[in-house]
C-alpha positions, 0 to 999 in steps of 0.5 A: 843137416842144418840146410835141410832145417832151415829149408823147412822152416823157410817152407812152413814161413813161407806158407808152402808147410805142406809135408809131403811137399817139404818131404818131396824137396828135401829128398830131392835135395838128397838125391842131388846130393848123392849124385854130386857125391858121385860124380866127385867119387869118380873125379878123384879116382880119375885124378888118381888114375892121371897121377894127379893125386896119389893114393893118400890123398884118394883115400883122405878124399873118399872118406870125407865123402863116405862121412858125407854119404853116411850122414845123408842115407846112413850107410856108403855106396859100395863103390871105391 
């Protein structure tokens, strides 16, 4: 949350302030950050198919990512 202020001020700083462009950046941003959120979700579930991980650590793991999903959207996909 603070990288999406900082990215704001920088914006309004830099004369780029325009709303829906500042808007248009930080829901990209967001979006980039779900997909990331997902691609890790399906990293962690592979490891665990491998044995790589066990099923403690998968679930250590998934829920740092649900907090992550939670403070993005305010709710978690309904994966997992």
């Amino acid at each position: 949350m603070a990288l999406d202020y900082e990215e704001k001020l920088l914006a309004l700083q830099s004369g780029e302030g325009d709303d829906a462009q500042a808007a248009n950046r930080l829901a990209r941003r967001r979006d980039l950050t779900l997909a990331l959120i997902a691609r890790k979700r399906s990293t962690i579930v592979r490891l665990r198919d491998e044995r790589a991980i066990d099923d403690t650590v998968l679930r250590q793991i998934q829920a740092e990512l649900d907090a992550e999903e939670v403070r993005l959207v305010g709710t978690p996909s309904a994966e997992g």
